[in-house]
C-alpha positions in Angstrom: 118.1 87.9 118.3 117.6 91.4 119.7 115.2 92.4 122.8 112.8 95.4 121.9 111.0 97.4 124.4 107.3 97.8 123.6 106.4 101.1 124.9 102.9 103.2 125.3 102.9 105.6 122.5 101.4 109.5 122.6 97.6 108.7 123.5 96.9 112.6 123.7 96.3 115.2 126.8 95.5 111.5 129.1 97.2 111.0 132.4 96.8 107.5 134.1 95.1 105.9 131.7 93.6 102.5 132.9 94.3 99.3 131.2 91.0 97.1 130.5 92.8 93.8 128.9 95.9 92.5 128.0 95.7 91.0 125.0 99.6 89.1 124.9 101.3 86.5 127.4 105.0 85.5 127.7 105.5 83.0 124.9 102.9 84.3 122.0 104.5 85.2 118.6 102.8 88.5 117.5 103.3 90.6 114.3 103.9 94.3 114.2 100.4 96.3 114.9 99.0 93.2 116.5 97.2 95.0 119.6 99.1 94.1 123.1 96.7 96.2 125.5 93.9 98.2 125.3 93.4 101.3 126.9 90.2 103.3 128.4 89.6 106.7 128.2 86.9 108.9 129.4 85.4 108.8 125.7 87.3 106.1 124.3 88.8 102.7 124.1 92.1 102.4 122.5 93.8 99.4 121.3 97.7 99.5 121.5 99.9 98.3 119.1 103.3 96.3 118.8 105.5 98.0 116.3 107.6 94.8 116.4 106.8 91.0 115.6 108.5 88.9 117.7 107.9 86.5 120.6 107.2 87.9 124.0 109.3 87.4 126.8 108.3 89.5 129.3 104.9 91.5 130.5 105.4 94.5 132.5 101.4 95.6 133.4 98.1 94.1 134.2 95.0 94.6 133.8 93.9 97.6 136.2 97.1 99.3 135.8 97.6 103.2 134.7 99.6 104.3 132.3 100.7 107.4 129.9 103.0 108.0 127.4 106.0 106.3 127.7 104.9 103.7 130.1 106.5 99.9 129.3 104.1 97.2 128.5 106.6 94.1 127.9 109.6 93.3 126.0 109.8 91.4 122.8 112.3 89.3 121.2 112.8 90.3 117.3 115.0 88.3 115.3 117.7 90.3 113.2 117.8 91.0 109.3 119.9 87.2 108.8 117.7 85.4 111.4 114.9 86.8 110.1 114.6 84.1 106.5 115.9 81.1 108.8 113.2 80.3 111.1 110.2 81.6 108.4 111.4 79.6 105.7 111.7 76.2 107.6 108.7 75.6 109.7 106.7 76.6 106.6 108.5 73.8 104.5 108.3 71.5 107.2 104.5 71.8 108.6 102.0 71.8 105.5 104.2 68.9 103.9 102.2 66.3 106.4 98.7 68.1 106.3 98.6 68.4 102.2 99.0 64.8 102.0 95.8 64.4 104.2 93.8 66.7 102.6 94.2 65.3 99.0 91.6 62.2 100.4 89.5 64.6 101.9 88.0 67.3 98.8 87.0 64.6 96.9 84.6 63.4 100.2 83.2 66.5 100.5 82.6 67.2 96.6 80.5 64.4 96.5 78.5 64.9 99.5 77.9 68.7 98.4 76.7 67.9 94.9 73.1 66.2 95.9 72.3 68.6 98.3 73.6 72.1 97.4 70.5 73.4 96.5 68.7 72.4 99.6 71.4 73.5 102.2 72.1 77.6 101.3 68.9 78.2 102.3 69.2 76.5 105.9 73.4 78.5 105.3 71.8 81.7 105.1 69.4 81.3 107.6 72.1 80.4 109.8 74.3 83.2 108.8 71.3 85.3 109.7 70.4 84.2 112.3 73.9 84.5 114.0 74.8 87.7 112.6 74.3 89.1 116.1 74.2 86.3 118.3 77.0 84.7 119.8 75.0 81.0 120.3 77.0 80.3 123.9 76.2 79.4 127.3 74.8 82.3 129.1 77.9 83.5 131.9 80.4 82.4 129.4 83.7 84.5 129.3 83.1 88.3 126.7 85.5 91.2 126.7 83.6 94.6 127.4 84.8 97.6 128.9 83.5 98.2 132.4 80.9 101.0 130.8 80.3 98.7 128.3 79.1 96.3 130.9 77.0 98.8 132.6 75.3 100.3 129.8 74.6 96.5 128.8 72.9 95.9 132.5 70.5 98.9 131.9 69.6 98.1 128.6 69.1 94.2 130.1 71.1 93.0 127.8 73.1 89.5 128.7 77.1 89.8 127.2 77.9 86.6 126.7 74.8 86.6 124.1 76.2 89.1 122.2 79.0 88.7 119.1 81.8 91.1 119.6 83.4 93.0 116.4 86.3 94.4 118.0 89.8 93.2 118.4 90.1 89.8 119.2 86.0 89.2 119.8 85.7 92.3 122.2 81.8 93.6 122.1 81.7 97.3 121.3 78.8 99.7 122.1 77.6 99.3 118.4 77.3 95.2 118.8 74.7 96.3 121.5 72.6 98.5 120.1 72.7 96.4 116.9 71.4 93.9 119.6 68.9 95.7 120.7 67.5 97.2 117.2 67.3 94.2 115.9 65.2 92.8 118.4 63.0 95.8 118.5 62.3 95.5 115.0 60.9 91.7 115.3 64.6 90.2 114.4 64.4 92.5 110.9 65.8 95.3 110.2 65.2 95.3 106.7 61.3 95.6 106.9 59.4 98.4 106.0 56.5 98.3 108.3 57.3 98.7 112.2 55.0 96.1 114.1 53.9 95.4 117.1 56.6 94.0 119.8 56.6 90.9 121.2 57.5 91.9 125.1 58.9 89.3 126.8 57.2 88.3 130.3 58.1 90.6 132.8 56.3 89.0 135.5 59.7 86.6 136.0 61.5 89.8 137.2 59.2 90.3 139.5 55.6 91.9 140.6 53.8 94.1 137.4 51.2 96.6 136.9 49.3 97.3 133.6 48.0 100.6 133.3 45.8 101.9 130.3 48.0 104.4 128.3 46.2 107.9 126.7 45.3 108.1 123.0 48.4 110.7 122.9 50.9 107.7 124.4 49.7 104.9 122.0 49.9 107.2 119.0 53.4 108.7 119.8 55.0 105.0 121.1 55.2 104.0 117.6 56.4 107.0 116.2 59.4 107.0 118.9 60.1 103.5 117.9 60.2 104.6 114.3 62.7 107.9 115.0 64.5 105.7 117.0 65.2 102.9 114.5 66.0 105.0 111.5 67.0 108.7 112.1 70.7 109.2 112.9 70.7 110.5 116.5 74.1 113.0 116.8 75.0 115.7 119.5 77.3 118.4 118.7 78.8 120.6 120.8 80.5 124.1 120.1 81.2 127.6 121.2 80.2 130.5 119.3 80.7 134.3 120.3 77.4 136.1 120.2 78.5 139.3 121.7 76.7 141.2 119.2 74.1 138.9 118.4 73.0 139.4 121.9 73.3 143.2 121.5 71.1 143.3 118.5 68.5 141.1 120.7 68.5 143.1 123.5 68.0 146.4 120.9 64.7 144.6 118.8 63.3 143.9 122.2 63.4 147.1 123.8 62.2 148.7 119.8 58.7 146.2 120.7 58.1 146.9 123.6 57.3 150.1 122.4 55.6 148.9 119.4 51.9 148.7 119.7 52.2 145.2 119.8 54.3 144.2 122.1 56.0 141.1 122.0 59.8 139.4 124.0 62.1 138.3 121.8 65.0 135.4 122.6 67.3 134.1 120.9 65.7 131.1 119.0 64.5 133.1 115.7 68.3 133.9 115.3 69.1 130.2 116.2 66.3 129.4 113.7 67.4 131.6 110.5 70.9 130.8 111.1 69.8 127.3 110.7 67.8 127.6 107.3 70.6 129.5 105.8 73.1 126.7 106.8 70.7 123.9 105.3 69.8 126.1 101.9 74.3 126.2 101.5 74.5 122.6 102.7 71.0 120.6 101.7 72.5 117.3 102.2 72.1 117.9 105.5 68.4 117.7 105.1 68.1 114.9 102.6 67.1 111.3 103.3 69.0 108.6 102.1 
């Protein structure tokens, strides 16, 4: 057996990089890439992990801890190139010798109480499956793994955790889990449907003291509308530099040509933005295609 050190690899330009959860203990058996640790950045969360399976003998950081490249996270006992058939060849001889012998009187059970009443269950299944897609059915308060800005983004959103069903590593809830949440509920529990109907609000009263107020014609027609964008448009902020040294120039040159003009008129920047925009959707039009 040979002791390897399991070490924080090259995360990028991050300095003291926080550690959210530790995903290992002394004792487990992990394979290589199993994820030890995971990592928060400013933008990200990043899941470390082992380039060795072996059992782990020793943890070296904690939760709350800061790391960077380089940084030990535990030691892990590999087993060499002859030790390595030994111990996976005999457990698996040894183990499911006991169990298949108690499963061959159990299939036969279950055949027969399937047949009768296959048709009738899958509906009732897929309800189920539906129904829990999204929701984790567990006590409210019961233990999750979210990132701290997971947590408050959840809070503002009023959105309880420990209802929600994590698709990360090992159960964690990720920011998508949430807003798929959220959507879903906005959308009266289906997002499949064509037609966006009226929300069922919950009763705020319980939260505290209320106050209805009537809203314009302008407000009731636009609320849907939002809900609508907000359900089905991609919603995507780029950010980039662009040198418009002589953009600018020729500005500054049109707008001093109209105020001479008979008609004069300040120009900015936008019809530039604006042309520069068509011609980039005429070369690219799947950019303003529906799917």
């Amino acid at each position: 057996m040979a002791t390897k050190q399991i070490l924080i690899p090259d995360i990028g330009d991050f300095e003291d990089v926080p550690i959210i959860d530790v995903y290992i203990k002394v004792g487990d058996v992990i394979d290589s890439d199993s994820s030890v640790v995971a990592l928060e950045s400013e933008k990200a969360v990043l899941d470390v992990p082992s380039p060795f399976a072996g059992t782990i003998t020793k943890v070296l950081l904690k939760e709350g801890d800061t790391v960077s490249k380089g940084s030990l996270v535990a030691e892990i006992e590999v087993a060499s190139e002859g030790e390595e058939e030994k111990p996976v060849e005999e457990p698996k001889k040894e183990q499911p010798e006991e169990p298949k012998k108690e499963e061959k009187t159990e299939p036969p059970k279950q055949e027969e109480k399937q047949e009768p009443v296959a048709e009738d269950t899958q509906p009732v299944a897929a309800a189920k499956e539906e129904k829990s897609d999204l929701i984790n059915e567990q006590a409210p308060g019961a233990v999750y793994h979210a990132t701290p800005s997971l947590r408050t983004y959840a809070r503002e959103l009023g959105v309880d955790l420990a209802r929600v069903k994590g698709s990360g590593p090992n159960g964690r809830i990720l920011h998508e889990d949430v807003q798929a949440l959220v959507k879903k509920a906005l959308s009266g529990m289906s997002t499949a449907t064509a037609s966006f109907g009226k929300i069922e609000l919950e009763d705020f009263s319980k939260y505290g003291e209320t106050e209805r107020r009537k809203l314009t014609r302008i407000q009731k027609i636009s609320g849907p509308h939002l809900q609508k964008s907000w359900q089905i448009i991609p919603h995507v902020t780029q950010y980039d530099e662009a040198d418009v040294t002589e953009l600018e120039a020729l500005r500054r040159t049109i707008k001093e040509e109209m105020k001479r003009s008979d008609d004069p008129v300040s120009i900015s920047i936008l019809p530039f933005i604006v042309k520069a925009v068509v011609a980039a959707l005429k070369k690219f039009p799947e950019m303003n295609a529906s799917f």
